[in-house]
HTML snippet that shows the backbone in 3Dmol.js (N, CA, C, O; Angstrom):
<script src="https://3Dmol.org/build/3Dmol-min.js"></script>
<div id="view" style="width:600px;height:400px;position:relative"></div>
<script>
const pdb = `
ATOM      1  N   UNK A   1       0.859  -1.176   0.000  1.00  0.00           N
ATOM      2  CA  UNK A   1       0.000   0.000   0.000  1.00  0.00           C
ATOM      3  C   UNK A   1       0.893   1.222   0.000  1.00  0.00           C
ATOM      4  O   UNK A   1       2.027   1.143   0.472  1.00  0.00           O
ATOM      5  N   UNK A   2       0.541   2.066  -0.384  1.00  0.00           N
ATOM      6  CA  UNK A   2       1.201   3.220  -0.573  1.00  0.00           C
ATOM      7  C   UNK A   2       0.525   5.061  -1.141  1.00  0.00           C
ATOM      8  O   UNK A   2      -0.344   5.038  -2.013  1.00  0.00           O
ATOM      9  N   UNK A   3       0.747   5.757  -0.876  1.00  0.00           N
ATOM     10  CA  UNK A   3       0.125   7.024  -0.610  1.00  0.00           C
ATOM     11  C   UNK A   3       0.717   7.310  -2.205  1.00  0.00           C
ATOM     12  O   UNK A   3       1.766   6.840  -2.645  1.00  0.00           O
ATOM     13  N   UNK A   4      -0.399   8.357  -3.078  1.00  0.00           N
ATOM     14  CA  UNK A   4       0.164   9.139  -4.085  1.00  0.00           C
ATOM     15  C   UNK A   4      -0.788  10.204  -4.468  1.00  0.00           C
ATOM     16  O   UNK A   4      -2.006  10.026  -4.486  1.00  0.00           O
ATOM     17  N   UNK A   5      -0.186  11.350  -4.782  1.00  0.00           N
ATOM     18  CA  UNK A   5      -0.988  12.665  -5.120  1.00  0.00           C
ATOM     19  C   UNK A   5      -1.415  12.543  -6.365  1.00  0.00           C
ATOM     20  O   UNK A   5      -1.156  11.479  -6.927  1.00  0.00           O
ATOM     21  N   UNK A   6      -2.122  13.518  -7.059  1.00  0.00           N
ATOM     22  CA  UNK A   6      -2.405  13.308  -8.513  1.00  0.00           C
ATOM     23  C   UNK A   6      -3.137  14.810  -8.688  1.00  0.00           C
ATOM     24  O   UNK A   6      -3.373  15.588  -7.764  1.00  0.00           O
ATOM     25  N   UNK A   7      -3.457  15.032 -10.206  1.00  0.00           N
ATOM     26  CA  UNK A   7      -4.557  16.138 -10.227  1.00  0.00           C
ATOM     27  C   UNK A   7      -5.119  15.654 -11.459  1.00  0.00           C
ATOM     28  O   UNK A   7      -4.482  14.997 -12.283  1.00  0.00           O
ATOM     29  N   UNK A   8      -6.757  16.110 -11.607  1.00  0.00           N
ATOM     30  CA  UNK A   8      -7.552  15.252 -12.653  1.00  0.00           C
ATOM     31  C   UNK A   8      -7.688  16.416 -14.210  1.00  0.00           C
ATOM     32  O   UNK A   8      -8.275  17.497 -14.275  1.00  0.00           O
ATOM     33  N   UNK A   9      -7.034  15.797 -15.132  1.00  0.00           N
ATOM     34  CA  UNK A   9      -6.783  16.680 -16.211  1.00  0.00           C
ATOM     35  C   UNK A   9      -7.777  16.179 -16.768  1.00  0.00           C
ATOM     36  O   UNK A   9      -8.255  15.225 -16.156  1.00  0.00           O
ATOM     37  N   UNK A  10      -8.346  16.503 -17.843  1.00  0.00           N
ATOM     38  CA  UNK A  10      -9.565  15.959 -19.013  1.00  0.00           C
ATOM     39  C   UNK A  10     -10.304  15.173 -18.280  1.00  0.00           C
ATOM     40  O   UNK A  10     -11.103  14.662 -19.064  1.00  0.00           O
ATOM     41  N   UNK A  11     -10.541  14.687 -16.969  1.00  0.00           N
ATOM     42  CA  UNK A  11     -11.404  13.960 -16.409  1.00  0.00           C
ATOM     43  C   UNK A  11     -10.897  12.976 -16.232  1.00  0.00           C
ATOM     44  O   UNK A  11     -11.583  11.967 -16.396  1.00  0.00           O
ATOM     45  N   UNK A  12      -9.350  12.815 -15.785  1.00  0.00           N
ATOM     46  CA  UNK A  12      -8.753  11.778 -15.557  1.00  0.00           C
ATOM     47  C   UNK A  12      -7.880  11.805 -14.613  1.00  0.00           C
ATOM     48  O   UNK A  12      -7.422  12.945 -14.529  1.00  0.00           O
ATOM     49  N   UNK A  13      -7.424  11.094 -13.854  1.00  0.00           N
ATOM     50  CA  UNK A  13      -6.752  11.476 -12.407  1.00  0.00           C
ATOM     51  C   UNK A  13      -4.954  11.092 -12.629  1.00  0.00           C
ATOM     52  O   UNK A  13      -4.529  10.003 -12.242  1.00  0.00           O
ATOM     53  N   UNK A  14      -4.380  11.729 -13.033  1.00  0.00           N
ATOM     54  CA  UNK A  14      -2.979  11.658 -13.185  1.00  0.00           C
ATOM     55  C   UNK A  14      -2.545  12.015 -11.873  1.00  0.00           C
ATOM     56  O   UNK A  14      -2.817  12.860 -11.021  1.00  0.00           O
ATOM     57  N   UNK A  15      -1.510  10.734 -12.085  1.00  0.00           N
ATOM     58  CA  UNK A  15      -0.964  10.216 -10.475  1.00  0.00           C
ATOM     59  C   UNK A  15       1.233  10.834 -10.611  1.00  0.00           C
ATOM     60  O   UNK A  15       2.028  10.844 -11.551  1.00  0.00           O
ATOM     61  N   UNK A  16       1.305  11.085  -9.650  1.00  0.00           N
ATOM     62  CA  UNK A  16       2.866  11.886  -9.893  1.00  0.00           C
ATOM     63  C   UNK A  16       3.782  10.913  -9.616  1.00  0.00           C
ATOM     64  O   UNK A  16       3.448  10.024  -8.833  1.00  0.00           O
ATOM     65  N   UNK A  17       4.617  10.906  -9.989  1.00  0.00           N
ATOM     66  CA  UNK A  17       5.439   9.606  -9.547  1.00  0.00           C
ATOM     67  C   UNK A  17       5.558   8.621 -10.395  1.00  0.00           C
ATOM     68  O   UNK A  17       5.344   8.668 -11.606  1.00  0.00           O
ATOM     69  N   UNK A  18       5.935   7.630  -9.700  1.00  0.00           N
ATOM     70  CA  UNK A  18       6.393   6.249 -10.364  1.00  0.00           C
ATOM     71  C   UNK A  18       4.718   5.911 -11.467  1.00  0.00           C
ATOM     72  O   UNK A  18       3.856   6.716 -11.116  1.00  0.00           O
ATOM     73  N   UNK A  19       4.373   5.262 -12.239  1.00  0.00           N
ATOM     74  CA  UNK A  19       3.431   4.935 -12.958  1.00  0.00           C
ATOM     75  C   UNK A  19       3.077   4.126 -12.184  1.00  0.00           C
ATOM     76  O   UNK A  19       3.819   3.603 -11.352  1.00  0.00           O
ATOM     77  N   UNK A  20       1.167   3.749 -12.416  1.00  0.00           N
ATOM     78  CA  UNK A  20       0.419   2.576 -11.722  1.00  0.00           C
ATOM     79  C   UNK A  20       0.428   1.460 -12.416  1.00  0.00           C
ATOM     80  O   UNK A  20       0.681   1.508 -13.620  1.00  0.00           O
ATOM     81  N   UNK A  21       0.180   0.380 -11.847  1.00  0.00           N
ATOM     82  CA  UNK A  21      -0.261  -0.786 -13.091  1.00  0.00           C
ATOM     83  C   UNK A  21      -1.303  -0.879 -13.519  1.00  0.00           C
ATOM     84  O   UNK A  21      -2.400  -0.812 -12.964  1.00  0.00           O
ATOM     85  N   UNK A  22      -1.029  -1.040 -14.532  1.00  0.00           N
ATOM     86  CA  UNK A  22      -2.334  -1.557 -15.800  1.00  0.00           C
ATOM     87  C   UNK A  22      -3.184  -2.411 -14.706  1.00  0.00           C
ATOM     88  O   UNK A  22      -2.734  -3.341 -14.036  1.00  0.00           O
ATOM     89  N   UNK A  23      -4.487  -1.905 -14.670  1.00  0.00           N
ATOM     90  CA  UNK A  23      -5.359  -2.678 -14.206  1.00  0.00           C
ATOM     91  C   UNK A  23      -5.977  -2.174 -12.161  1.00  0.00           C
ATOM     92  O   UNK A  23      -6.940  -2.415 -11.433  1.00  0.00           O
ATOM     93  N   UNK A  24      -4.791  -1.475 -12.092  1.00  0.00           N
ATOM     94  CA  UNK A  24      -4.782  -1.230 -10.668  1.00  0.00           C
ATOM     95  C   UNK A  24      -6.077  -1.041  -9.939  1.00  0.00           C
ATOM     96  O   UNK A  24      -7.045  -0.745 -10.638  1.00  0.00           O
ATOM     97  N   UNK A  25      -6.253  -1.163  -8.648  1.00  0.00           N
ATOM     98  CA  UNK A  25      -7.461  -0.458  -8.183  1.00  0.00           C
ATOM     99  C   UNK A  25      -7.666   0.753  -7.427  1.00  0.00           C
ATOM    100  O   UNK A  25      -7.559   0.354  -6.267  1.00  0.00           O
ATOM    101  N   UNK A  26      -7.857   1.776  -7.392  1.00  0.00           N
ATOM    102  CA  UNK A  26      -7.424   2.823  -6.180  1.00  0.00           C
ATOM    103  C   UNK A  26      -8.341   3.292  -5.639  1.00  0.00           C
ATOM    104  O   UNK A  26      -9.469   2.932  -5.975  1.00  0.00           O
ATOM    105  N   UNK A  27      -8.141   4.338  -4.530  1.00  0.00           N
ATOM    106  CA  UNK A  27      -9.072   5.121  -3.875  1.00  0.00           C
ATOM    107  C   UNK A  27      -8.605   6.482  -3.800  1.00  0.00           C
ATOM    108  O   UNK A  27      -7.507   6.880  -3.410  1.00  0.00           O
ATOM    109  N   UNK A  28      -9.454   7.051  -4.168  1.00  0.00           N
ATOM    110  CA  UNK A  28      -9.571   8.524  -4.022  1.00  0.00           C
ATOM    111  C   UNK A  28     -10.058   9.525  -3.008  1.00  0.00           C
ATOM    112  O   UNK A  28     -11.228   9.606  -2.636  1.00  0.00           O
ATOM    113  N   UNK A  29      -9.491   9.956  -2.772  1.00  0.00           N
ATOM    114  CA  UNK A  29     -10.214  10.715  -1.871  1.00  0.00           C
ATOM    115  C   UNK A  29     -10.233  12.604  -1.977  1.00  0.00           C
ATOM    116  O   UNK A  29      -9.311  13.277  -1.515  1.00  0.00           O
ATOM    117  N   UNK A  30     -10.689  12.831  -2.235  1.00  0.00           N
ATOM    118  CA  UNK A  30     -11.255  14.127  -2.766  1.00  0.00           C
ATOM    119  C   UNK A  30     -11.297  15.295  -1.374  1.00  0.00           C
ATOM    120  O   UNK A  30     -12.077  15.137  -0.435  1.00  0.00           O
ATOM    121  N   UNK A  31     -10.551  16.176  -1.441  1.00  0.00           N
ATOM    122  CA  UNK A  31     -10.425  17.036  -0.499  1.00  0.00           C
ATOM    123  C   UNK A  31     -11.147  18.414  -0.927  1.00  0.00           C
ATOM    124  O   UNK A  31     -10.785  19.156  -1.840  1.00  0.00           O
ATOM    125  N   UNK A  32     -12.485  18.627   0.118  1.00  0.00           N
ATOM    126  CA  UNK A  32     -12.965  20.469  -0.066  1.00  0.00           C
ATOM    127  C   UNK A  32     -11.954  21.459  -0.409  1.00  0.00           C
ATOM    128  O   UNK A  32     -12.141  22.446  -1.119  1.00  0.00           O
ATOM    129  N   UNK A  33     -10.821  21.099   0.178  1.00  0.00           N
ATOM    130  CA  UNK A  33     -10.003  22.491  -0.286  1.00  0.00           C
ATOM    131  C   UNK A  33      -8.940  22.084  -1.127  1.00  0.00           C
ATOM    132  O   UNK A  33      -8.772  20.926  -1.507  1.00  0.00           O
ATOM    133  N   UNK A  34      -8.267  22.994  -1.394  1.00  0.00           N
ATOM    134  CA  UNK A  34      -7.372  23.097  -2.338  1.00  0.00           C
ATOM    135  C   UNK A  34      -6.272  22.190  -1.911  1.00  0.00           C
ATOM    136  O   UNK A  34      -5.934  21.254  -2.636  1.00  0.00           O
ATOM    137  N   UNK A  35      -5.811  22.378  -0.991  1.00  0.00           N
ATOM    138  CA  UNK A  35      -4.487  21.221  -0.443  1.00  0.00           C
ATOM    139  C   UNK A  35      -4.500  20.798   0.745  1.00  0.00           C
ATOM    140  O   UNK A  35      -5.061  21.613   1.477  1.00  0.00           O
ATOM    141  N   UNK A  36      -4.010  19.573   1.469  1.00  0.00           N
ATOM    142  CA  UNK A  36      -4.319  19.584   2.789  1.00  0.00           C
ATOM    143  C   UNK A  36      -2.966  18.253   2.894  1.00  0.00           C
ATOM    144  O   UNK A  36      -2.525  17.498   2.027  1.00  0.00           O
ATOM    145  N   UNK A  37      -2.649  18.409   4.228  1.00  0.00           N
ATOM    146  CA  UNK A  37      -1.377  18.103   4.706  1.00  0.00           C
ATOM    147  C   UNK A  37      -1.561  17.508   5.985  1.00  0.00           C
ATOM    148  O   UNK A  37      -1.946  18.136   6.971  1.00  0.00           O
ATOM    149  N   UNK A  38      -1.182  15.829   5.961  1.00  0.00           N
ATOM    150  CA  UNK A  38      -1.455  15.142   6.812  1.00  0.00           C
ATOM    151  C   UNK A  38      -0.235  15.419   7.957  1.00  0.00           C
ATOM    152  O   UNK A  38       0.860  15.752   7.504  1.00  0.00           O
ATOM    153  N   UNK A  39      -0.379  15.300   9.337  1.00  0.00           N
ATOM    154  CA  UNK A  39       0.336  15.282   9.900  1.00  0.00           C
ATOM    155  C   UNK A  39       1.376  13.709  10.501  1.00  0.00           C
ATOM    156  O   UNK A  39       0.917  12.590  10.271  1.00  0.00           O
ATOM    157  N   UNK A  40       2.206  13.807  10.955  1.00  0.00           N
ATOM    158  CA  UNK A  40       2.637  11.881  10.647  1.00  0.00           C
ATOM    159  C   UNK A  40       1.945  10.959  11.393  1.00  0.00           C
ATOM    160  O   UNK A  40       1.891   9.779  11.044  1.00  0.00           O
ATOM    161  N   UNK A  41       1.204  11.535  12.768  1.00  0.00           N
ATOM    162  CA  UNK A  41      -0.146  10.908  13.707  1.00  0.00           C
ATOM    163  C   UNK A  41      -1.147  10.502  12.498  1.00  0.00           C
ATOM    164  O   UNK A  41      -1.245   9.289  12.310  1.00  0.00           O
ATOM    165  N   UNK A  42      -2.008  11.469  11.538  1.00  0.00           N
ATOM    166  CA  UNK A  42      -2.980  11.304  10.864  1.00  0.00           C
ATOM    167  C   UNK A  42      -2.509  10.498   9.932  1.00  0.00           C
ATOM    168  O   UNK A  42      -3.313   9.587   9.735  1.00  0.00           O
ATOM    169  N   UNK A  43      -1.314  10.405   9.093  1.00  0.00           N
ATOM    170  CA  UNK A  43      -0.925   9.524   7.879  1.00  0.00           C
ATOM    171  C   UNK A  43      -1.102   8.246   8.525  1.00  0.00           C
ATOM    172  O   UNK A  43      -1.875   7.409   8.059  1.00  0.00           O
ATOM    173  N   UNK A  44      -0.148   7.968  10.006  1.00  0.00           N
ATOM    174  CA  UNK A  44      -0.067   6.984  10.491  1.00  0.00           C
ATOM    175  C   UNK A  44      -1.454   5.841  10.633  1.00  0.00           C
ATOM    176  O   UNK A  44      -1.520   4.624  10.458  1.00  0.00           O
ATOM    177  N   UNK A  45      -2.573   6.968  11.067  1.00  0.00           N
ATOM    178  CA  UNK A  45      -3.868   6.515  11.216  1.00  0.00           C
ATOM    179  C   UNK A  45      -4.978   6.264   9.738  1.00  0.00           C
ATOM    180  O   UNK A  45      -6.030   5.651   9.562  1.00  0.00           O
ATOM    181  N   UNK A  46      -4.307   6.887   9.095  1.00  0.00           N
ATOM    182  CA  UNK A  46      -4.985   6.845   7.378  1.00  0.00           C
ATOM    183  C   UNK A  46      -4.514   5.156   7.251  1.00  0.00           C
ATOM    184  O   UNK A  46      -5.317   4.225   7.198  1.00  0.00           O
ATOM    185  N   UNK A  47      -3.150   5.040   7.222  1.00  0.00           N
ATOM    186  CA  UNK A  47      -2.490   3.595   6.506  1.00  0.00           C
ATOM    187  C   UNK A  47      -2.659   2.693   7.242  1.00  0.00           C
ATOM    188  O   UNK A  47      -2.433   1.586   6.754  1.00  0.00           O
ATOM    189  N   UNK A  48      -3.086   2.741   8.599  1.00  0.00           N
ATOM    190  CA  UNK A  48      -3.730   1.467   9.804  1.00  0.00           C
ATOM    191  C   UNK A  48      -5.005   1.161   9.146  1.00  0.00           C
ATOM    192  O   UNK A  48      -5.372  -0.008   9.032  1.00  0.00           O
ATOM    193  N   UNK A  49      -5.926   2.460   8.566  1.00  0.00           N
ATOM    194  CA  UNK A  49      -7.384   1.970   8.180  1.00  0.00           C
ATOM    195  C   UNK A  49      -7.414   1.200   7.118  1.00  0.00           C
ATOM    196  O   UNK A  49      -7.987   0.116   7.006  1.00  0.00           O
ATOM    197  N   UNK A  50      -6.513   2.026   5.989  1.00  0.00           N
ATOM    198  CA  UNK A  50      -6.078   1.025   5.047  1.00  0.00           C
ATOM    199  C   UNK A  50      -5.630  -0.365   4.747  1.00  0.00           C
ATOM    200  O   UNK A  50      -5.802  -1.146   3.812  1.00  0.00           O
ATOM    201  N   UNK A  51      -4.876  -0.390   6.093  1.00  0.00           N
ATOM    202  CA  UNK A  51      -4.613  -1.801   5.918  1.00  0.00           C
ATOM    203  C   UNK A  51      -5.668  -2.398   6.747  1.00  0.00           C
ATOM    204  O   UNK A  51      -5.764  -3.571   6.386  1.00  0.00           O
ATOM    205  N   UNK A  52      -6.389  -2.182   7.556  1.00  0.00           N
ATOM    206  CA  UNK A  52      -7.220  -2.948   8.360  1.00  0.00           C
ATOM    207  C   UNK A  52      -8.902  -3.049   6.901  1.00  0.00           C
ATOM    208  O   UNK A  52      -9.871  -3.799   6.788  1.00  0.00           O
ATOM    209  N   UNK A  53      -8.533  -2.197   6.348  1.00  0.00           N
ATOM    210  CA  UNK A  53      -9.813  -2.379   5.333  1.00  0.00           C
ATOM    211  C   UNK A  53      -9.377  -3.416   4.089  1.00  0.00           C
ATOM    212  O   UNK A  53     -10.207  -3.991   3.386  1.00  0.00           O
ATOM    213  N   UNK A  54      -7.933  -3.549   3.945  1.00  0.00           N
ATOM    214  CA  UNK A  54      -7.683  -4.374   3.102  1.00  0.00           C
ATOM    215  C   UNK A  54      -7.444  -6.103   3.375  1.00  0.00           C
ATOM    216  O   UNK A  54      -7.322  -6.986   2.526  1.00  0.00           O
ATOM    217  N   UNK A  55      -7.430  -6.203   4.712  1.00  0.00           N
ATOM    218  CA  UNK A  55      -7.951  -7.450   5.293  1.00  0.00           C
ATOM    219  C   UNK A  55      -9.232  -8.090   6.015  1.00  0.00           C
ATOM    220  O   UNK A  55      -9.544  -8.977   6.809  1.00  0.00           O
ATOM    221  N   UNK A  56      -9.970  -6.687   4.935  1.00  0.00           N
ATOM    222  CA  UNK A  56     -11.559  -7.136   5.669  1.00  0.00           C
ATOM    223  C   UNK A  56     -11.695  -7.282   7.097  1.00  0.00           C
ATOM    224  O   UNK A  56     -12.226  -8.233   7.671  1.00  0.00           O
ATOM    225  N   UNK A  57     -10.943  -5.811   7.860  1.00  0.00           N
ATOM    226  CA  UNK A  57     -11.502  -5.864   9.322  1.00  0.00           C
ATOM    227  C   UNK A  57     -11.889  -4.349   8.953  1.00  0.00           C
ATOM    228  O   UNK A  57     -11.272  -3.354   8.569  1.00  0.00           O
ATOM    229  N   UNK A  58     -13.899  -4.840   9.420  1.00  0.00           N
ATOM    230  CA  UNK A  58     -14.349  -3.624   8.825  1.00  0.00           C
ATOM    231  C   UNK A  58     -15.889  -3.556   9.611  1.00  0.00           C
ATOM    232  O   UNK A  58     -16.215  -4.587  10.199  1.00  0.00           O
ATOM    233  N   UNK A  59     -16.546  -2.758   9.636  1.00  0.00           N
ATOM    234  CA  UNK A  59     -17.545  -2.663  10.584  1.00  0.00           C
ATOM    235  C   UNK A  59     -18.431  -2.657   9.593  1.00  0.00           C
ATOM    236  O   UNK A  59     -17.925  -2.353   8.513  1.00  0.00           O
ATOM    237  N   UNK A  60     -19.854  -2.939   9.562  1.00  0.00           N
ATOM    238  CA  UNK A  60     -21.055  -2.672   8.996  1.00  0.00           C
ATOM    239  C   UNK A  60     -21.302  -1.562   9.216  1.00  0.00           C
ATOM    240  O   UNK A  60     -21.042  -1.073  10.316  1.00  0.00           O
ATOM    241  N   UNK A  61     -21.824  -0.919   8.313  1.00  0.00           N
ATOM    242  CA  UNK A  61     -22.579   0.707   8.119  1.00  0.00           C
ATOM    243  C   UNK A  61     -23.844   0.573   8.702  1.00  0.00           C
ATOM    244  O   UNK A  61     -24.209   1.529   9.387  1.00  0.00           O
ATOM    245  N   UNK A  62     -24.728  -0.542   8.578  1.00  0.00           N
ATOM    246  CA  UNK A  62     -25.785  -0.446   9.692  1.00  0.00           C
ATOM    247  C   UNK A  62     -25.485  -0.620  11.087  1.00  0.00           C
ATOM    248  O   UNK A  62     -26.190  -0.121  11.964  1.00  0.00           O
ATOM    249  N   UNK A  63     -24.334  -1.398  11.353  1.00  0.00           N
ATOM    250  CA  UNK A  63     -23.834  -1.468  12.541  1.00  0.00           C
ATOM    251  C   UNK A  63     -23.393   0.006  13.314  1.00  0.00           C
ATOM    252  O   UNK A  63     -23.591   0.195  14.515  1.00  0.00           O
ATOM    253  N   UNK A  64     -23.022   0.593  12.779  1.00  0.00           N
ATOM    254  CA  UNK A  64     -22.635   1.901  12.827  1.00  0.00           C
ATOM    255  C   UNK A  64     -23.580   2.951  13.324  1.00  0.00           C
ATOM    256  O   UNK A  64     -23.480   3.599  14.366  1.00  0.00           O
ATOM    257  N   UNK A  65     -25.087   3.052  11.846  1.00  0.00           N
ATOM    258  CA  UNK A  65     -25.958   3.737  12.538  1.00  0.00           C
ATOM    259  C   UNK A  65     -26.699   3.204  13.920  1.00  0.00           C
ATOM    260  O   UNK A  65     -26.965   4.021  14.801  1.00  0.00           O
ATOM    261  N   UNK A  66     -26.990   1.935  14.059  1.00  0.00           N
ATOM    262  CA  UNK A  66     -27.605   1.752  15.037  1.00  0.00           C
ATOM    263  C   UNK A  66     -27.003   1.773  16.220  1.00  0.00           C
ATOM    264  O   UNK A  66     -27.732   1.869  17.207  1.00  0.00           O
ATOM    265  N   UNK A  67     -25.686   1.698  16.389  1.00  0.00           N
ATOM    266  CA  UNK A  67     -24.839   2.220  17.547  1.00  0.00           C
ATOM    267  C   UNK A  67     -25.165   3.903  17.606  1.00  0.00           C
ATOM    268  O   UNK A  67     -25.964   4.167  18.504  1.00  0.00           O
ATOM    269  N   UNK A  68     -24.905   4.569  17.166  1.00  0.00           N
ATOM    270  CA  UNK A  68     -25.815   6.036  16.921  1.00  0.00           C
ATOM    271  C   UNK A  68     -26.524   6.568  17.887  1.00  0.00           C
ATOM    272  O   UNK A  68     -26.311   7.383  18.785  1.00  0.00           O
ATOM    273  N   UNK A  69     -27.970   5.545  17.289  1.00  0.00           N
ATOM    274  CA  UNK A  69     -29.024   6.314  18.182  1.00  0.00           C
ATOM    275  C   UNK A  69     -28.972   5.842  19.925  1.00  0.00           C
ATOM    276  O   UNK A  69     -29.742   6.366  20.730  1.00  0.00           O
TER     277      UNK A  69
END
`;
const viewer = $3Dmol.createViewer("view");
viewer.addModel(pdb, "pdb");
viewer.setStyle({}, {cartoon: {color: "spectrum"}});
viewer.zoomTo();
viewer.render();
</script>
């Protein structure tokens, strides 16, 4: 797993850096503002979710709301 910036030209998300592979899958995540800058606590906690979502340790979304109310 690994972190990469990009900006979306013609409606396409060009990634900076090394090239992706053919076929890849990614996630995006789309920021309200113009730039935003993780601190190494928050990166740290971004790439734990990541990896905990990429071994399917993951909560239900109904599980979620009904903890809620």
């Amino acid at each position: 797993m690994r972190i990469s910036k990009g900006k979306v030209v013609g409606g396409h998300v060009i990634v900076e850096g090394e090239p992706l592979d053919e076929g890849s899958t990614v996630t995006v995540l789309i920021s309200d503002e113009r730039t935003f800058t993780l601190g190494d606590e928050d990166e740290a906690a971004l790439l734990l979710a990541i990896t905990e979502a990429d071994r399917d340790d993951l909560v239900d979304g109904d599980d979620v709301i009904q903890n809620i109310s």
